[in-house]
C-alpha positions as CSV (number, residue, x, y, z in Angstrom):
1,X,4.5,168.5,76.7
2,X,5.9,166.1,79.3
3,X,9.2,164.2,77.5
4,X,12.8,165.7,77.7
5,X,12.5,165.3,73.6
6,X,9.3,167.4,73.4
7,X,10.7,170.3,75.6
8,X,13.6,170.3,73.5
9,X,11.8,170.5,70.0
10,X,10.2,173.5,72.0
11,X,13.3,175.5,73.5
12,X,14.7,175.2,69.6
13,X,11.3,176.3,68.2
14,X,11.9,179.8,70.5
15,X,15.0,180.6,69.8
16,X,14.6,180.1,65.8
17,X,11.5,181.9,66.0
18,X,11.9,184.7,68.7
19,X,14.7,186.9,69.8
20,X,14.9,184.9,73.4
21,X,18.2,183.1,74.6
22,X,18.4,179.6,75.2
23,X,18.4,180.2,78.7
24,X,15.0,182.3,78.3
25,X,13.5,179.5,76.5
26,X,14.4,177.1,79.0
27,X,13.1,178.8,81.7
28,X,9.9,178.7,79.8
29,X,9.5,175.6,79.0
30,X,10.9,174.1,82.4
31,X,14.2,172.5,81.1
32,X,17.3,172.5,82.6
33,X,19.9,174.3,80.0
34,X,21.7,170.7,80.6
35,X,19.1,168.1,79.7
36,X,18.5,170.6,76.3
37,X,22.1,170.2,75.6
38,X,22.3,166.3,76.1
39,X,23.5,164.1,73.0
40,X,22.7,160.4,73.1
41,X,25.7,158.7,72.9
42,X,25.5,155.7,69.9
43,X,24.5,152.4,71.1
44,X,27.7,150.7,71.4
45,X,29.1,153.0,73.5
46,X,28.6,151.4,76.1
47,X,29.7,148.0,75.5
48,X,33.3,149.6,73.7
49,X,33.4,151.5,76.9
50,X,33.0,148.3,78.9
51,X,35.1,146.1,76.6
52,X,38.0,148.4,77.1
53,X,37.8,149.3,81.1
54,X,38.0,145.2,81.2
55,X,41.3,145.3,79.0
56,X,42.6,148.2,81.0
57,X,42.3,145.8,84.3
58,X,43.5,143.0,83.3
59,X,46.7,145.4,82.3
60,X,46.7,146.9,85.3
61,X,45.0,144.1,87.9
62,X,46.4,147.1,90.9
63,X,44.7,150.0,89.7
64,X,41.1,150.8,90.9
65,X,38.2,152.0,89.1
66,X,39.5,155.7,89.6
67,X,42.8,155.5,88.0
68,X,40.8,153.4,84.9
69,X,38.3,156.1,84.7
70,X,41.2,158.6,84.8
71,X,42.9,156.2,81.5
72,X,39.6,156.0,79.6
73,X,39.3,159.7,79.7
74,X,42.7,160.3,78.6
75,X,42.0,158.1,76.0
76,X,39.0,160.1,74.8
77,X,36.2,158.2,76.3
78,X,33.7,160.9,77.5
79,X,32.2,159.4,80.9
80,X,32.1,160.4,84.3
81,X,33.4,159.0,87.4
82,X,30.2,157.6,88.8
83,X,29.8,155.5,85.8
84,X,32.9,154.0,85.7
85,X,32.3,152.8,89.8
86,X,28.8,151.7,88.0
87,X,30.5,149.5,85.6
88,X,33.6,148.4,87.4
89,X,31.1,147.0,90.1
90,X,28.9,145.0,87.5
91,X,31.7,143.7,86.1
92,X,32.5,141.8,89.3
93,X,36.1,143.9,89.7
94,X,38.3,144.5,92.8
95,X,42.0,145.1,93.8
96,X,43.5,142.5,95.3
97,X,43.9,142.9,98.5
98,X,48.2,143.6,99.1
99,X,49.7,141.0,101.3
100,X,52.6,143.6,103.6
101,X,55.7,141.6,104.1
102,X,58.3,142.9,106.8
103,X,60.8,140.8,106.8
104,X,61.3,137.1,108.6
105,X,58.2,136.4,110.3
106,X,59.1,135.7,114.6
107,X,58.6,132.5,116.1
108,X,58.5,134.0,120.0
109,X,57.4,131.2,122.8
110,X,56.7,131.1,126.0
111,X,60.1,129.2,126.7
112,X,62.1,132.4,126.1
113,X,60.5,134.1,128.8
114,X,62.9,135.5,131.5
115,X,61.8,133.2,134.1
116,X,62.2,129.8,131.9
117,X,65.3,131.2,129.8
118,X,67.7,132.6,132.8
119,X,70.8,133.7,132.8
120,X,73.8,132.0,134.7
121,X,76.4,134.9,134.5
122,X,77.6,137.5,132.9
123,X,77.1,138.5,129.5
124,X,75.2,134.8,128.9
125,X,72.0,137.4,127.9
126,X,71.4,140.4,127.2
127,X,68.0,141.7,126.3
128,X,67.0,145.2,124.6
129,X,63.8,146.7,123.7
130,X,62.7,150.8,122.9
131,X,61.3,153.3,124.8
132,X,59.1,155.8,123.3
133,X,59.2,159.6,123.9
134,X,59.4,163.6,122.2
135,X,60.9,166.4,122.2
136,X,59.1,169.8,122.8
137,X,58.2,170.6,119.6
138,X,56.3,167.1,119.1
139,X,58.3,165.3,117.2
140,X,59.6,161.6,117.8
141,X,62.5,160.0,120.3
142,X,63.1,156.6,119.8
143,X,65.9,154.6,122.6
144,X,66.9,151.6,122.7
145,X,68.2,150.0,126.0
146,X,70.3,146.9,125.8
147,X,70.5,145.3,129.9
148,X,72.7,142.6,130.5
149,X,70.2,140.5,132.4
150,X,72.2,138.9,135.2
151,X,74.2,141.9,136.6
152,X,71.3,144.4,135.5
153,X,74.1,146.7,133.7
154,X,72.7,149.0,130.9
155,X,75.2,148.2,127.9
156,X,73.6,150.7,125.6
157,X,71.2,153.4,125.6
158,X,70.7,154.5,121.6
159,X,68.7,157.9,121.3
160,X,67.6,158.9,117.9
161,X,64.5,160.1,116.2
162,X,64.1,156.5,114.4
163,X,66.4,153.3,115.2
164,X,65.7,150.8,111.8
165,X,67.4,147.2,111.8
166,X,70.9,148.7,110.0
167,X,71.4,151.0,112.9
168,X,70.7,148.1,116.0
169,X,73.4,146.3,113.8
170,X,75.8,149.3,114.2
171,X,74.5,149.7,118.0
172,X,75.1,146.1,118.5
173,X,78.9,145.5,117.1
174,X,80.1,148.9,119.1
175,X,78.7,147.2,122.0
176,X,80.2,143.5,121.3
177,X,83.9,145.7,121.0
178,X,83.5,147.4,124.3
179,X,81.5,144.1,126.3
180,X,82.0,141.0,124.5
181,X,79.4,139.4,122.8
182,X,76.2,137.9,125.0
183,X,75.3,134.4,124.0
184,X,71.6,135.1,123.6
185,X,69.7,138.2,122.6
186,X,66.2,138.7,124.1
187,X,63.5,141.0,122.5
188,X,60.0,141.0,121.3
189,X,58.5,140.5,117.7
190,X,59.1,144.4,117.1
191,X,59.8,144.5,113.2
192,X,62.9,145.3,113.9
193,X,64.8,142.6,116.0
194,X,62.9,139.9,113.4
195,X,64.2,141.3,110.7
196,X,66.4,138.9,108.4
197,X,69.5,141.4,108.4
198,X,69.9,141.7,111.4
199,X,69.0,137.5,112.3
200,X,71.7,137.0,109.6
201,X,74.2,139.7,111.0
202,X,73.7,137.8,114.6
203,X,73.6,134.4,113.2
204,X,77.5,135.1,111.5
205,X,78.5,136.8,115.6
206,X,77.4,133.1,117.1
207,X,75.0,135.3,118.7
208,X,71.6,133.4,119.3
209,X,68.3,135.1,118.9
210,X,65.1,134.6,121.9
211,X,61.9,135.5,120.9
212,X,59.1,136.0,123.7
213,X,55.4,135.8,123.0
214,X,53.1,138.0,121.2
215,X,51.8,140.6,123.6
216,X,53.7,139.6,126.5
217,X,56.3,142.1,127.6
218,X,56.4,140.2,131.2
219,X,58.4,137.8,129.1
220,X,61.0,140.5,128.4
221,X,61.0,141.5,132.5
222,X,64.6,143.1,132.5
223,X,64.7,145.3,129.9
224,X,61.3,146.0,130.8
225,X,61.9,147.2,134.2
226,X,64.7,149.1,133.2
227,X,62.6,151.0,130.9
228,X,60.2,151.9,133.5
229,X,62.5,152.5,135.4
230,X,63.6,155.4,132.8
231,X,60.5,156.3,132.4
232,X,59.4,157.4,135.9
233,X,62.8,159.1,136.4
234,X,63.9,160.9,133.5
235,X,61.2,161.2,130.8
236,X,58.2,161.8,132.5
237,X,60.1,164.8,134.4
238,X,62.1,165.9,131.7
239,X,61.4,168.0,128.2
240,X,63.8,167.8,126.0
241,X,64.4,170.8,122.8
242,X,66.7,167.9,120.9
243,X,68.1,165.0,120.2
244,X,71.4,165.8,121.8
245,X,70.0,167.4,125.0
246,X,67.9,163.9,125.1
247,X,71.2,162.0,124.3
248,X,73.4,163.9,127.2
249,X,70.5,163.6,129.9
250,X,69.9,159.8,128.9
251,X,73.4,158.9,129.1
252,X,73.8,161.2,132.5
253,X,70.9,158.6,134.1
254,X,72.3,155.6,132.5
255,X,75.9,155.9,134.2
256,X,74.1,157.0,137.9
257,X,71.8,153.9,137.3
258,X,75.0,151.7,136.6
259,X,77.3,153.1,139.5
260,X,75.2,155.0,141.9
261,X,71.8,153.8,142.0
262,X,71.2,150.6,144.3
263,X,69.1,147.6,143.1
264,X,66.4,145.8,144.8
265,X,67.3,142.9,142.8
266,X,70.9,143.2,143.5
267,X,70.3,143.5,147.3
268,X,70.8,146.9,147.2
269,X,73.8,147.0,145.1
270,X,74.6,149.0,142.1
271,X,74.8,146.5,139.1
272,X,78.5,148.0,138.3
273,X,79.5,147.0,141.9
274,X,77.6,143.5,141.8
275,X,79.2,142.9,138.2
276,X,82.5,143.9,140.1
277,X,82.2,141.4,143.2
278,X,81.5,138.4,140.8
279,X,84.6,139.4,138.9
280,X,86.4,139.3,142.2
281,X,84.6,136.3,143.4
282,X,86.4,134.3,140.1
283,X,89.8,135.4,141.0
């Protein structure tokens, strides 16, 4: 008595015949209390179940073989997960894979770098880029600098826990009110500054757009040193509890950078008191 079928017959011939339970039978005969209970399923099962997980992906060409298993059982087809994968598989299905689109995709070159792309006065660049940081209880700081690359002066310094596109827009025109508007603005790819609202936004300011290389932050020197610059003396010293405390501490640094800290670039001047002589020097 070696087939499934054969132990069966015999776990039904106990319990009809003797007061044992079908587990005590089971146990008897050495079948699992499963494998007695097992129906064939009718020979087309199969292919109806096959014929309509193909219909169900060509509905849905997105879904995977776990949401269709989780259709064909609410439809009343009795089959486990496993299967499905089984099927799916021979069938020769997959999802597609999903092609991310983040807006307008950057051309940067090496012929926006700081060094090839310079700036002749005041105001002719500007270049801005983030900085990276958290508050005590772990959560994110995002800041964006804005540095007018000729006098070194920090235009803006946003703080906020994220900075999309819309708000460098609103950044950007408080800053063309209070300084002008630069001719050029220098960044990196960052989703962000490629992003066609902002491209758009710019394009209707006359305000041209510089791109530097992929994975070249050299390229974007002045903002770049400014932010290290930031780094080494506020954030890696400081812990801020919140956005505001981040926001009055930042904007503390930013003025003493701009009026009271000398430049090695500058020979030794502040950039508010080099912006001042050339302003002079015109008169």
């Amino acid at each position: 008595m070696v087939s499934p079928s054969r132990r069966r017959d015999a776990v039904k011939y106990l319990v009809g015949r003797h007061p044992v339970s079908e587990r005590r039978a089971c146990k008897v005969v050495g079948l699992h209390r499963s494998t007695h209970r097992y129906e064939a399923v009718a020979g087309d099962f199969e292919l109806r179940l096959v014929e309509r997980m193909n219909e169900l992906a060509a509905v849905h060409p997105r879904y995977g073989y776990r949401r269709i298993h989780a259709l064909l059982v609410a439809e009343g087809f009795c089959v486990n997960k496993k299967r499905i994968e089984r099927l799916w598989r021979l069938e020769g299905h997959r999802v597609p894979p999903q092609h991310k689109r983040h807006g307008q995709k950057a051309t940067g070159r090496s012929g926006n770098a700081a060094w090839n792309l310079m700036a002749a006065g005041p105001g002719e660049i500007w270049s801005y880029d983030f900085v990276a940081a958290r508050t005590a209880d772990g959560l994110p700081l995002r800041i964006l600098n804005v540095v007018d690359e000729y006098t070194r002066v920090c235009v803006g310094c946003k703080v906020a826990r994220s900075i999309g596109a819309g708000d460098i827009i609103t950044e950007l025109a408080q800053l063309f009110d209070l300084h002008g508007k630069p001719g050029i603005l220098r960044s990196d790819n960052g989703r962000e500054f490629i992003a066609e609202s902002l491209a758009d936004w710019l394009a209707g300011h006359g305000v041209g757009q510089a791109f530097i290389e992929k994975g070249s932050p050299q390229q974007n020197a002045y903002v770049e040193r400014f932010n290290g610059s930031m780094r080494d003396e506020v954030l890696n010293g400081e812990t801020f509890h919140s956005v505001l405390e981040a926001r009055v501490v930042l904007a503390s640094w930013v003025v003493e950078y701009n009026t009271r800290r000398p430049h090695r670039g500058l020979r030794m001047m502040t950039p508010a008191a080099f912006s001042e002589s050339i302003i002079e020097g015109s008169r």
